[in-house]
C-alpha positions in Angstrom: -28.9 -32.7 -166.5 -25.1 -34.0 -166.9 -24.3 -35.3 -170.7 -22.7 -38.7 -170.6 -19.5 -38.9 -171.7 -18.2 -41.2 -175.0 -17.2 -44.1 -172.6 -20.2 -43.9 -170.6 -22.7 -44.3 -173.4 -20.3 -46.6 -174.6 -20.8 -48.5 -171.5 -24.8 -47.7 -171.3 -24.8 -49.3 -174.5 -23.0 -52.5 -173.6 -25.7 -52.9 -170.7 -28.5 -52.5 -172.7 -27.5 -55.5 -175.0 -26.0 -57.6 -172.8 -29.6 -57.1 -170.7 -31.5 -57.7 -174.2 -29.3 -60.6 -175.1 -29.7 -62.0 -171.4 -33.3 -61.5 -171.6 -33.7 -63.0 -175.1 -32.0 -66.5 -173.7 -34.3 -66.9 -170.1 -36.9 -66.4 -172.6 -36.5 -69.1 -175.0 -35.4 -71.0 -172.1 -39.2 -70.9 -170.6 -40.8 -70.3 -173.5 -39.2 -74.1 -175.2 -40.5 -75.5 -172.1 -43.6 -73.9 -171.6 -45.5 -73.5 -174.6 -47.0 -76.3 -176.7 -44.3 -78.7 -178.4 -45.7 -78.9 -181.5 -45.8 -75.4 -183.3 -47.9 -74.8 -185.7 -46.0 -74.5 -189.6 -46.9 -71.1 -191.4 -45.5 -70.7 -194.7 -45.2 -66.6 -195.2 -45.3 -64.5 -191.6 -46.7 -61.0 -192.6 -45.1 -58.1 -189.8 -49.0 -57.0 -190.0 -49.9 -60.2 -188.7 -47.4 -60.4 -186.3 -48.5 -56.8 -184.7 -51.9 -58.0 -185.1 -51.3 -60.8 -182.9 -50.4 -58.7 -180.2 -53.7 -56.4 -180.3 -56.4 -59.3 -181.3 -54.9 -61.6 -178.6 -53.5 -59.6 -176.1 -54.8 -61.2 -172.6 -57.2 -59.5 -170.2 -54.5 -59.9 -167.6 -53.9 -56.3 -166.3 -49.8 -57.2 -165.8 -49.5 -57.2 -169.9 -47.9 -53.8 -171.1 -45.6 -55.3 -173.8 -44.7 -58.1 -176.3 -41.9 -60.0 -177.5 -41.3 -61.6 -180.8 -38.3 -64.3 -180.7 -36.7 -66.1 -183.9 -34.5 -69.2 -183.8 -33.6 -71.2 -186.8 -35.3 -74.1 -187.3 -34.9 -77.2 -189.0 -37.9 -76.8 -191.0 -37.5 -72.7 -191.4 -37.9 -70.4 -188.5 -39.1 -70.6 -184.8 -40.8 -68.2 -184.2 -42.5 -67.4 -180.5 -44.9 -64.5 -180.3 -45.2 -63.5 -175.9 -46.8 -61.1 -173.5 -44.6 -59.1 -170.6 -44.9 -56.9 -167.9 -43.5 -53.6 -167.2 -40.2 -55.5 -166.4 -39.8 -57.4 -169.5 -40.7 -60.5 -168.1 -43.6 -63.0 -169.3 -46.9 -62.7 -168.2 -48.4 -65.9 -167.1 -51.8 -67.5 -167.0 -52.8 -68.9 -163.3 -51.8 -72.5 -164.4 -48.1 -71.3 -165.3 -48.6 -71.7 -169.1 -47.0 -67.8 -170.4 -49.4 -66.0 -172.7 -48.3 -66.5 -175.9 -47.4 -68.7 -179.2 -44.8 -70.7 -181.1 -45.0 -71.3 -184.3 -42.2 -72.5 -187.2 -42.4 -69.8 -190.0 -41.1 -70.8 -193.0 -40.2 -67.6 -194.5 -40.7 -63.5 -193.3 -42.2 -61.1 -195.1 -39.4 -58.0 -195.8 -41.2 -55.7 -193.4 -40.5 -58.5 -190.7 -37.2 -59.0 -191.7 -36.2 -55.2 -191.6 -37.8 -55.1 -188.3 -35.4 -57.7 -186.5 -32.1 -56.6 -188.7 -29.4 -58.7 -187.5 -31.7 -59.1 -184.3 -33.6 -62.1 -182.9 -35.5 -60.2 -180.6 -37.7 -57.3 -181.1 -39.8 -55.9 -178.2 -43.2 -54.2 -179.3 -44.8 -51.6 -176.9 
């Protein structure tokens, strides 16, 4: 197996976030359109809760293999959309088009959360 060289990881590199950074905006795209309008507010968002999430409501639908968290400021705090994907990294949907998932507006992270996205607004959880 060849090693890549500086500039090709360099380059590998670039991909990847320029693939995670287009991913992150088709998703809020469809997600801002797709999921309810009217998120619900939750003062504190606990990372525990948020894996949780993903485990107590992860669909039946066989396509799911991943998740997504997304953040976006918010006037009232933080949006915060919680979404299920497929081996592709894109969102699994129920038969009437509506993805699998859920927005809500957080109001603040817990520091677990927070050290989880970094500087990040996306974290993908497999």
């Amino acid at each position: 197996m060849k090693n890549k060289t500086p500039r090709e990881q360099n380059h590998s590199i670039e991909e990847f976030v320029q693939d995670a950074v287009d991913l992150f905006n088709k998703l809020l795209a469809l997600v801002r359109d797709s999921l309810p309008s009217e998120p619900e507010i939750v003062p504190l968002m606990k990372y525990e809760d948020a894996i949780r999430y993903f485990v107590t409501d992860r669909p039946k639908d066989p396509k799911v293999k991943k998740g997504a968290m997304l953040r976006q400021r918010h006037r009232q705090g933080q949006q915060f959309v919680q979404m299920f994907l497929d081996k592709n990294n894109q969102m699994v949907c129920q038969p009437n088009g509506t993805p699998y998932g859920r927005k809500l507006v957080v109001k603040q992270f817990d520091e677990e959360l927070c050290e989880a996205f970094d500087d990040q607004d996306l974290i993908i959880v497999e």
